[in-house]
DSSP file (Angstrom, degrees, kcal/mol; ACC not computed):
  #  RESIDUE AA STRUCTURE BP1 BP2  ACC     N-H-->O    O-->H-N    N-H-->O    O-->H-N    TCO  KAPPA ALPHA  PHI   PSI    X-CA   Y-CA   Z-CA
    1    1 A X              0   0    0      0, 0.0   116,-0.0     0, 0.0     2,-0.0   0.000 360.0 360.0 360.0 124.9  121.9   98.0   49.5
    2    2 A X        -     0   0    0      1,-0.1     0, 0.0     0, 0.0     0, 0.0  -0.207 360.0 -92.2 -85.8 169.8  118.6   98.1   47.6
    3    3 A X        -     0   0    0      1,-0.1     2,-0.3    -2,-0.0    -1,-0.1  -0.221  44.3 -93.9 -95.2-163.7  115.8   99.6   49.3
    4    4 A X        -     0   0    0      1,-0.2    -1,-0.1     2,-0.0   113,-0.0  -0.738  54.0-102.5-115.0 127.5  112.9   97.2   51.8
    5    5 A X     >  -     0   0    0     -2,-0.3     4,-1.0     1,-0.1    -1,-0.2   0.114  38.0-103.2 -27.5 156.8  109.7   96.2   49.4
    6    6 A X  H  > S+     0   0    0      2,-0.2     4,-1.5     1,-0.1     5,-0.3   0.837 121.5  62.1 -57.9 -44.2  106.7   98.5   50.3
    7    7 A X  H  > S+     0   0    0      2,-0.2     4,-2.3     1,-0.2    -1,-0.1   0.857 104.2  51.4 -69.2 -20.6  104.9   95.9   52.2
    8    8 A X  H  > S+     0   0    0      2,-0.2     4,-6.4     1,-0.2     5,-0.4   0.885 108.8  50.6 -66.5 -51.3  108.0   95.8   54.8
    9    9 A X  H  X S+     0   0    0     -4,-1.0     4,-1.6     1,-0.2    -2,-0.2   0.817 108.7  41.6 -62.1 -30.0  107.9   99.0   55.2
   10   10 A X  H  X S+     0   0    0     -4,-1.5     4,-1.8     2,-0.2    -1,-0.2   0.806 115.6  66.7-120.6 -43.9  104.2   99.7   56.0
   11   11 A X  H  X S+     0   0    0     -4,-2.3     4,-2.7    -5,-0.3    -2,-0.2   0.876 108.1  35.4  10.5 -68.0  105.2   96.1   58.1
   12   12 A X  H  X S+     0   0    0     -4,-6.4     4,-1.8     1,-0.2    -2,-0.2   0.999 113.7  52.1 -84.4 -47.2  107.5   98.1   60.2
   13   13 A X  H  X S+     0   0    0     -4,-1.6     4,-3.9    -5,-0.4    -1,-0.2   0.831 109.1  52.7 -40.2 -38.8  105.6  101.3   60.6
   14   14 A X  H  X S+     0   0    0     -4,-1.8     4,-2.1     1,-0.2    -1,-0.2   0.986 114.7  47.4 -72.1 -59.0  102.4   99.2   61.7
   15   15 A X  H  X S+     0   0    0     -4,-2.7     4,-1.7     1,-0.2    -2,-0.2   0.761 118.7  39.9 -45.8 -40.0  104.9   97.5   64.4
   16   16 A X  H  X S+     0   0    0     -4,-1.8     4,-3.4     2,-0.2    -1,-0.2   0.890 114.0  45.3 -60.7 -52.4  106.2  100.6   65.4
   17   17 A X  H  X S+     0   0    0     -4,-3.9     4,-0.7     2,-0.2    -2,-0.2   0.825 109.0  60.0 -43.2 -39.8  103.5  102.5   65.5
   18   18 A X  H >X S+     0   0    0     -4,-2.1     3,-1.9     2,-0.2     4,-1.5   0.987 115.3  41.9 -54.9 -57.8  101.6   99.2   67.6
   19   19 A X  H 3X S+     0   0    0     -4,-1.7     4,-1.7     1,-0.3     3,-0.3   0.872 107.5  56.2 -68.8 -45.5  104.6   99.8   70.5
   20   20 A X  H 3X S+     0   0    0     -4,-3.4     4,-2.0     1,-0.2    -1,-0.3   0.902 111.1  43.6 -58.6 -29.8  104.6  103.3   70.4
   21   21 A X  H <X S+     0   0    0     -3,-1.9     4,-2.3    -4,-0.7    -2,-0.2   0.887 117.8  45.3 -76.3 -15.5  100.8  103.1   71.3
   22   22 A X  H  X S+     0   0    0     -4,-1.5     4,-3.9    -3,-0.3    -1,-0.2   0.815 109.3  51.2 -70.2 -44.3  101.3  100.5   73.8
   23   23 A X  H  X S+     0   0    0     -4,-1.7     4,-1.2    -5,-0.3    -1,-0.2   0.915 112.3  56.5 -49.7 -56.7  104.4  102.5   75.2
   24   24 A X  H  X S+     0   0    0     -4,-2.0     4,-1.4     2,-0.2    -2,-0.2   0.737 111.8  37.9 -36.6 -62.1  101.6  105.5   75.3
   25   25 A X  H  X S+     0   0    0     -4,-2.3     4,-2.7     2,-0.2     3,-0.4   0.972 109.3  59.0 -62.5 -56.4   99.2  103.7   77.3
   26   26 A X  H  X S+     0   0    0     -4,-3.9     4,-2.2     1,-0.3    -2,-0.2   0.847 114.7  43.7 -17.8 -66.1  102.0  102.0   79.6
   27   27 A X  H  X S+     0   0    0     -4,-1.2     4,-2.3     1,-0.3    -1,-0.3   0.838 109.5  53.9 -54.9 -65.1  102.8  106.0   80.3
   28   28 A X  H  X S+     0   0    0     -4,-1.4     4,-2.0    -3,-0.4    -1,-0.3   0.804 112.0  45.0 -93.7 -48.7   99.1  106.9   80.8
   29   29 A X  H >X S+     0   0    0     -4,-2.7     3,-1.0     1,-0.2     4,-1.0   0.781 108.5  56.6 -79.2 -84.4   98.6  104.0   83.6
   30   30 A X  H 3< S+     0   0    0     -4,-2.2     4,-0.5     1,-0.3     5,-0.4   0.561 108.3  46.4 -54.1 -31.3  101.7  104.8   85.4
   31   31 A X  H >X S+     0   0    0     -4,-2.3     3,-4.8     2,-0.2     4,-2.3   0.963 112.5  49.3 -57.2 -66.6  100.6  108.4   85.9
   32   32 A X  H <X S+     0   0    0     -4,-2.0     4,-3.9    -3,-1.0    -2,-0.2   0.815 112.5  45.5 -53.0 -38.1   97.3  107.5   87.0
   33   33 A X  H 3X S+     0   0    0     -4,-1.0     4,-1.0     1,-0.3    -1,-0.4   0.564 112.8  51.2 -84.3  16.6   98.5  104.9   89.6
   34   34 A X  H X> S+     0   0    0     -3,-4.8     4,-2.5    -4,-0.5     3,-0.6   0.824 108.5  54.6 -92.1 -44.9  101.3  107.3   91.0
   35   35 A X  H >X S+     0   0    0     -4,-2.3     4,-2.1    -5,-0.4     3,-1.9   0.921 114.2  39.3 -32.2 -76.7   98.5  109.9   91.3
   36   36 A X  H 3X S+     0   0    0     -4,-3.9     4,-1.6     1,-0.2    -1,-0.3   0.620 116.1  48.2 -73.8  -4.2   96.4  107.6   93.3
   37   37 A X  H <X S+     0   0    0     -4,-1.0     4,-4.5    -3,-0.6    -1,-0.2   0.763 110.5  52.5 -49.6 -33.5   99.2  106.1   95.4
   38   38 A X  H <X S+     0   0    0     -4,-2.5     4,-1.5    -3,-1.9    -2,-0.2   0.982 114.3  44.9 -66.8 -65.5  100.3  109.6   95.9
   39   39 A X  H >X S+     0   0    0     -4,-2.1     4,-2.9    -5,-0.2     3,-1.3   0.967 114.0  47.0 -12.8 -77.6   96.5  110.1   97.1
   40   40 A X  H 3X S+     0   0    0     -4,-1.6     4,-0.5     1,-0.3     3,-0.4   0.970 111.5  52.3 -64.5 -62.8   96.3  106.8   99.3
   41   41 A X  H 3X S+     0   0    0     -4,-4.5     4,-1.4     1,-0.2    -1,-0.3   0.676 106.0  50.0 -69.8  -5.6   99.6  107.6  100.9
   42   42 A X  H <X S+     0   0    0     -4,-1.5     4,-2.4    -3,-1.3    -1,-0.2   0.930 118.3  42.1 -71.9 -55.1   98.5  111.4  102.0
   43   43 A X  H  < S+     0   0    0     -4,-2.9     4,-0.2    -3,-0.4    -2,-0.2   0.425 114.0  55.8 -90.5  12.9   95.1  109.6  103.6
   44   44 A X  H  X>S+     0   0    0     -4,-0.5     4,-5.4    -5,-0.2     5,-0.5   0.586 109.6  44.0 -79.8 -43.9   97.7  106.6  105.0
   45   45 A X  H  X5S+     0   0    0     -4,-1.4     4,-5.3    -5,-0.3    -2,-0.2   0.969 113.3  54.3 -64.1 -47.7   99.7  109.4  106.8
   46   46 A X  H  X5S+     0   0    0     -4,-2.4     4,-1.7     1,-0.3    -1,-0.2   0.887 116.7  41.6 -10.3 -82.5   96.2  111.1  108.1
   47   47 A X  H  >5S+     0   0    0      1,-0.3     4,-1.0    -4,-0.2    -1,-0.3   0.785 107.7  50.4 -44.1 -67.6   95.4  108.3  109.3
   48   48 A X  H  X5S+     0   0    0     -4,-5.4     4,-2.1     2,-0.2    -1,-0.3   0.724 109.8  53.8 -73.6 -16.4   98.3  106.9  110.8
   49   49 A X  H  X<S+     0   0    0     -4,-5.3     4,-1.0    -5,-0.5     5,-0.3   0.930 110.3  52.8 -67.3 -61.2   99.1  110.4  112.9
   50   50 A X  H  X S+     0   0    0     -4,-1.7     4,-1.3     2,-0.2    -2,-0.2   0.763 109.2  43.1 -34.8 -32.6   95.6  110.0  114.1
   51   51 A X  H >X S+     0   0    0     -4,-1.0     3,-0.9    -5,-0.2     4,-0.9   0.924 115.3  49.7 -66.0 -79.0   96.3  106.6  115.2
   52   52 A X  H >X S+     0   0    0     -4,-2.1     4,-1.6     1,-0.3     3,-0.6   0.646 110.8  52.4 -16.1 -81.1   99.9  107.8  116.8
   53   53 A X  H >X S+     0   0    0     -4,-1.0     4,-1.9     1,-0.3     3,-0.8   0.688 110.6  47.3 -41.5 -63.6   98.0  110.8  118.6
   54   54 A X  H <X S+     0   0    0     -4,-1.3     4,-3.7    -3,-0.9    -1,-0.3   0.906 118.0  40.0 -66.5 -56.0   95.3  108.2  120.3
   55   55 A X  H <X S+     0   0    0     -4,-0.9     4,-0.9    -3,-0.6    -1,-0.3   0.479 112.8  58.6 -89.9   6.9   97.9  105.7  121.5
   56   56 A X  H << S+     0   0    0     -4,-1.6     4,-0.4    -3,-0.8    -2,-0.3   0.901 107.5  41.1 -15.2 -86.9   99.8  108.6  122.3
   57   57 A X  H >X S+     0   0    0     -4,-1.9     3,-1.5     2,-0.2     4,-1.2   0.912 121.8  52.2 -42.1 -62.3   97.1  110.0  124.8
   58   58 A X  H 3< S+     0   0    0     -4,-3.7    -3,-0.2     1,-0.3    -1,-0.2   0.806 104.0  43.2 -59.0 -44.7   96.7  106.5  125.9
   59   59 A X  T 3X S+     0   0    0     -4,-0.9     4,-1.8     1,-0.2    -1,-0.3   0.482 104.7  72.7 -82.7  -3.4   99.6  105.2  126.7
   60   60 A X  T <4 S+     0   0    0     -3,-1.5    -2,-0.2    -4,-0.4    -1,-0.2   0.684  89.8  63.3 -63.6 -30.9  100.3  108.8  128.6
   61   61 A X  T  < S+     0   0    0     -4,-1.2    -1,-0.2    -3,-0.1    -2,-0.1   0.876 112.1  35.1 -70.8 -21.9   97.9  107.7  131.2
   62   62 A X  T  4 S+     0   0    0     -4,-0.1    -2,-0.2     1,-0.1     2,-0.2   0.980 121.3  18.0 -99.2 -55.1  100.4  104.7  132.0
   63   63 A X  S  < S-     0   0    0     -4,-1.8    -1,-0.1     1,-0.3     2,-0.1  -0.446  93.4 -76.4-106.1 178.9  103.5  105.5  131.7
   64   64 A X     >  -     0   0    0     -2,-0.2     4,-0.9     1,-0.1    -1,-0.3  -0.295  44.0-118.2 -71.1 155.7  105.7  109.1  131.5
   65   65 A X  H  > S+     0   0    0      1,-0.2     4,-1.6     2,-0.2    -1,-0.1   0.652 114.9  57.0 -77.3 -10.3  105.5  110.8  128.2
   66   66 A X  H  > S+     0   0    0      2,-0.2     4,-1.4     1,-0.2    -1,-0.2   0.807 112.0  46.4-100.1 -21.8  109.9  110.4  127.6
   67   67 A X  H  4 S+     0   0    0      2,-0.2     4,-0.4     3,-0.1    -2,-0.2   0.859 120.3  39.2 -69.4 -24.6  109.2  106.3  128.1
   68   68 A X  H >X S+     0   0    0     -4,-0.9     4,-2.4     2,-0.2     3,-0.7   0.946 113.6  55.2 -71.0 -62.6  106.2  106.7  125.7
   69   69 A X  H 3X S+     0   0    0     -4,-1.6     4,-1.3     1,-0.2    -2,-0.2   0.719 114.2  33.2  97.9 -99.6  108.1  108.7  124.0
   70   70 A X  H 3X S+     0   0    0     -4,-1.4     4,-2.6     2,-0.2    -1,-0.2   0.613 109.3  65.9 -59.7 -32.1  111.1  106.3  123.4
   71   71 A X  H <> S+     0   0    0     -3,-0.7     4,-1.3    -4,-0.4    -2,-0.2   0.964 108.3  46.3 -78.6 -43.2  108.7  102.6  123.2
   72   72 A X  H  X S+     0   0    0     -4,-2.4     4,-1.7     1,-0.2    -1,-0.2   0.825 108.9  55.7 -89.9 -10.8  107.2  104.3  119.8
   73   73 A X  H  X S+     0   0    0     -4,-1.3     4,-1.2    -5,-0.4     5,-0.2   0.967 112.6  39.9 -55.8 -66.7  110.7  105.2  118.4
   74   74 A X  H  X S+     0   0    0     -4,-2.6     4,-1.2     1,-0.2    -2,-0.2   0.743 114.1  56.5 -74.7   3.2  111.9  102.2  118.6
   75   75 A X  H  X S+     0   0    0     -4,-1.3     4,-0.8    -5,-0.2     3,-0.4   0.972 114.8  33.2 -60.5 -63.4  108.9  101.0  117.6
   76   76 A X  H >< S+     0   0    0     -4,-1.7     3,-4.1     2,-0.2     4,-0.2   1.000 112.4  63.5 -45.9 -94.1  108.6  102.7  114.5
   77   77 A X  H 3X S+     0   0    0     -4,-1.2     4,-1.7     1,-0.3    -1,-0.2   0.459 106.6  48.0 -27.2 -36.3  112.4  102.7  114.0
   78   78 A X  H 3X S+     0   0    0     -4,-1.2     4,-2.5    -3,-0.4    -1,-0.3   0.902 110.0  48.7 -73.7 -41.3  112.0   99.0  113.8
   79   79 A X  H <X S+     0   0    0     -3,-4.1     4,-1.9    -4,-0.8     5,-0.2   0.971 110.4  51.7 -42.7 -72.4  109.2   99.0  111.4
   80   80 A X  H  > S+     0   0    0     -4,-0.2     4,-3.4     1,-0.2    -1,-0.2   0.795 108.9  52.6 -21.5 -64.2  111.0  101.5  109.0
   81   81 A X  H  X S+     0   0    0     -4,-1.7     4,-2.0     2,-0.2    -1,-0.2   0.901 112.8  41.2 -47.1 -62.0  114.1   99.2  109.0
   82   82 A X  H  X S+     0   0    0     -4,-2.5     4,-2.0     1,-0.2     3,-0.4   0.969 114.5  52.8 -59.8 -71.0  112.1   96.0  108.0
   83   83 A X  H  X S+     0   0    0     -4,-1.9     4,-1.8     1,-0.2    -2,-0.2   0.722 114.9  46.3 -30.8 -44.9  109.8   98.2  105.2
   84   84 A X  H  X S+     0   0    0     -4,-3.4     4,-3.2     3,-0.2     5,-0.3   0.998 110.8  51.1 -53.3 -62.3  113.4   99.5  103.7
   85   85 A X  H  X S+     0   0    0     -4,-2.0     4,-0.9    -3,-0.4    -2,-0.2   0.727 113.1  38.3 -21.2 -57.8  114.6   96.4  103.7
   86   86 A X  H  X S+     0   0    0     -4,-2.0     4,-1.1     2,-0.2    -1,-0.2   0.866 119.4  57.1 -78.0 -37.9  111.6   94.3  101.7
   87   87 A X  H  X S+     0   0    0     -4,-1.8     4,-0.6     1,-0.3    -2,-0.2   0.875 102.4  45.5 -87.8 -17.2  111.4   97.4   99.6
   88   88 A X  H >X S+     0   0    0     -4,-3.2     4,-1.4     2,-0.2     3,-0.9   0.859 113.4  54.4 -83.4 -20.3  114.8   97.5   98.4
   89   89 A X  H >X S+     0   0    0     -4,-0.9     4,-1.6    -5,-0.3     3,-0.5   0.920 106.7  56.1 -48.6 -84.9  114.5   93.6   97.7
   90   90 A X  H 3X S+     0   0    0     -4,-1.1     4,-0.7     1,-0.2    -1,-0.2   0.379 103.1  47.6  32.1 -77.8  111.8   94.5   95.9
   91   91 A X  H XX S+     0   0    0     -3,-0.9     4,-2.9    -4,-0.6     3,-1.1   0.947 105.9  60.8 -75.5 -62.3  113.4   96.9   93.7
   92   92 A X  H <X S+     0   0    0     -4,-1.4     4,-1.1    -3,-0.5     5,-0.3   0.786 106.8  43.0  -6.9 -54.1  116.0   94.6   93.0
   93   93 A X  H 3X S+     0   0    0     -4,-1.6     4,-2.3    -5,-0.3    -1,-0.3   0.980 114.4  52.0 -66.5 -47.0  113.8   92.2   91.6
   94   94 A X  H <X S+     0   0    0     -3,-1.1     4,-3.0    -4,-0.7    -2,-0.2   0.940 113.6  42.9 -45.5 -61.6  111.8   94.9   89.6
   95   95 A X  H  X S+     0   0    0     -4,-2.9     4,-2.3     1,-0.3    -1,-0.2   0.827 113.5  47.8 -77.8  -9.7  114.8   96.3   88.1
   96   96 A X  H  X S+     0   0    0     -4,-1.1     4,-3.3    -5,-0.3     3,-0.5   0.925 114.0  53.5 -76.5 -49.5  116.6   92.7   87.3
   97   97 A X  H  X S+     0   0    0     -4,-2.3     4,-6.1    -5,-0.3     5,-0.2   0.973 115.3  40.6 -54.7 -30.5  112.6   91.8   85.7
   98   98 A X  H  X S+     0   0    0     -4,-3.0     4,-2.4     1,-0.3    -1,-0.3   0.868 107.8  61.7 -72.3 -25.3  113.1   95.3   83.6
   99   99 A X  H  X S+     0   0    0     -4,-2.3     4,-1.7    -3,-0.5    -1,-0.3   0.847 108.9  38.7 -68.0 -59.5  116.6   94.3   83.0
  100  100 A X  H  X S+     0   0    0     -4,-3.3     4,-1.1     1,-0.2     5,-0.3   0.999 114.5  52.9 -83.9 -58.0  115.4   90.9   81.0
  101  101 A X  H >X S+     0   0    0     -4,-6.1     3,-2.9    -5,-0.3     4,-2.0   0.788 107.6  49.5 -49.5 -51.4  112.7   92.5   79.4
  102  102 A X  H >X S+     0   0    0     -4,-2.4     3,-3.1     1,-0.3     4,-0.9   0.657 115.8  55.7 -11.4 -85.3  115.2   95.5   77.9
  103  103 A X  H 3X S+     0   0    0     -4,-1.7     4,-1.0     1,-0.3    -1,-0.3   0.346 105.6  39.1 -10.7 -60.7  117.0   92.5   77.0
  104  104 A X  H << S+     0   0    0     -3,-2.9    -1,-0.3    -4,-1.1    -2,-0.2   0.686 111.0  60.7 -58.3 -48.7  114.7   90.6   75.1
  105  105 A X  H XX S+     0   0    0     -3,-3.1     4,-4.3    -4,-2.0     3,-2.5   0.950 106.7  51.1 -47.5 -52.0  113.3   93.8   73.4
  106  106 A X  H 3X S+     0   0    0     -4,-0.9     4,-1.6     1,-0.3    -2,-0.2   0.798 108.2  47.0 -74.1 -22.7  116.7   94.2   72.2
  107  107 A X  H 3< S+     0   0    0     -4,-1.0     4,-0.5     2,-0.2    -1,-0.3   0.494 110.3  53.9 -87.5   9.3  117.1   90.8   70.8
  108  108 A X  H <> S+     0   0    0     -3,-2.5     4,-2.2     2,-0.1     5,-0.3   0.646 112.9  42.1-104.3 -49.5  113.9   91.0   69.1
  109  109 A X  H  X S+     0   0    0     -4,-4.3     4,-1.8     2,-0.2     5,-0.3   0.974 116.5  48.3 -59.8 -43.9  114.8   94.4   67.3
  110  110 A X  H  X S+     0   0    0     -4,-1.6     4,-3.3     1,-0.3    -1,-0.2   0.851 114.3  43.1 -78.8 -48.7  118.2   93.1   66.6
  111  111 A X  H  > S+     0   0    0     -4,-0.5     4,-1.8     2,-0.2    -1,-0.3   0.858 115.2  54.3 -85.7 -37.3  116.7   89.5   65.1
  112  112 A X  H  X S+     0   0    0     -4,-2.2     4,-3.9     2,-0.2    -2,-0.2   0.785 112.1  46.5 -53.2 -38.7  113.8   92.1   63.2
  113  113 A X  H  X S+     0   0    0     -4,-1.8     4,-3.5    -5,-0.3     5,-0.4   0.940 111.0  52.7 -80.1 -57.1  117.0   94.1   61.6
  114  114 A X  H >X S+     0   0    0     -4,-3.3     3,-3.0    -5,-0.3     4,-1.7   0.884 110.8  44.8 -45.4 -87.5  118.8   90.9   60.6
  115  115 A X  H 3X S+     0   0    0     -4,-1.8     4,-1.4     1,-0.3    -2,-0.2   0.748 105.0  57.4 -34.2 -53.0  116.2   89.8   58.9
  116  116 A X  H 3< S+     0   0    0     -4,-3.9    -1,-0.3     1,-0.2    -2,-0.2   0.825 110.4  49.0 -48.0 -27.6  115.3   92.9   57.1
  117  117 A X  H << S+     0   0    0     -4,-3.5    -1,-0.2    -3,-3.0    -2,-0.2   0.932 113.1  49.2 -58.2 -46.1  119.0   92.9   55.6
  118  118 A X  H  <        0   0    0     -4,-1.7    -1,-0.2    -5,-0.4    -2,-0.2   0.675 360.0 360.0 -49.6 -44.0  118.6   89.7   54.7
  119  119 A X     <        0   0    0     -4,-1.4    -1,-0.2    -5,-0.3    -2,-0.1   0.189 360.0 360.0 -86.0 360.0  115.4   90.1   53.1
């Protein structure tokens, strides 16, 4: 097999090089936004005990604290259940979406490789 022209080569390098920076960047926003999700959910949870605490105290005035007690278990418990639920659809979807790209990449390298034999 004789070796790929010069201009191919500095071809593929530019392409490679473009996806690696791209790849780079990808990396560089997914930290950031885990950071600040990581963030938002510390000053969700803040939040939401303070909320818990108030209707806590509140609803103490009305009923016994083990019926209070029990109405915001199952309260919660129901919440939890639906929020697992959409978020493992969700994922599902995500990972099926990641699934075709993969996919796509790979038939793009694969059709890139042909050619270059070819060529």
């Amino acid at each position: 097999m004789e070796p790929l022209p010069e201009e191919t080569r500095n071809t593929v390098r530019e392409d490679l090089d473009i996806a690696r920076d791209e790849a780079s960047l990808g990396l560089s926003e997914a930290r950031h936004g885990v950071a600040a999700l990581a963030a938002g959910g510390a000053c969700g949870l803040l939040a939401l005990w303070s909320a818990h605490s108030t209707l806590v105290r509140g609803l103490e005035r009305v009923w016994a604290p083990e019926r209070v007690a029990g109405a915001l278990t199952v309260v919660y418990a129901s919440g939890a259940s639906v929020l697992v639920h959409y978020g493992s659809k969700r994922m599902r979807v995500a990972r099926a979406a990641s699934r075709e790209a993969l996919n796509s990449s790979v038939d793009v390298v694969r059709g890139v490789v042909d050619e270059l034999k070819d060529g």
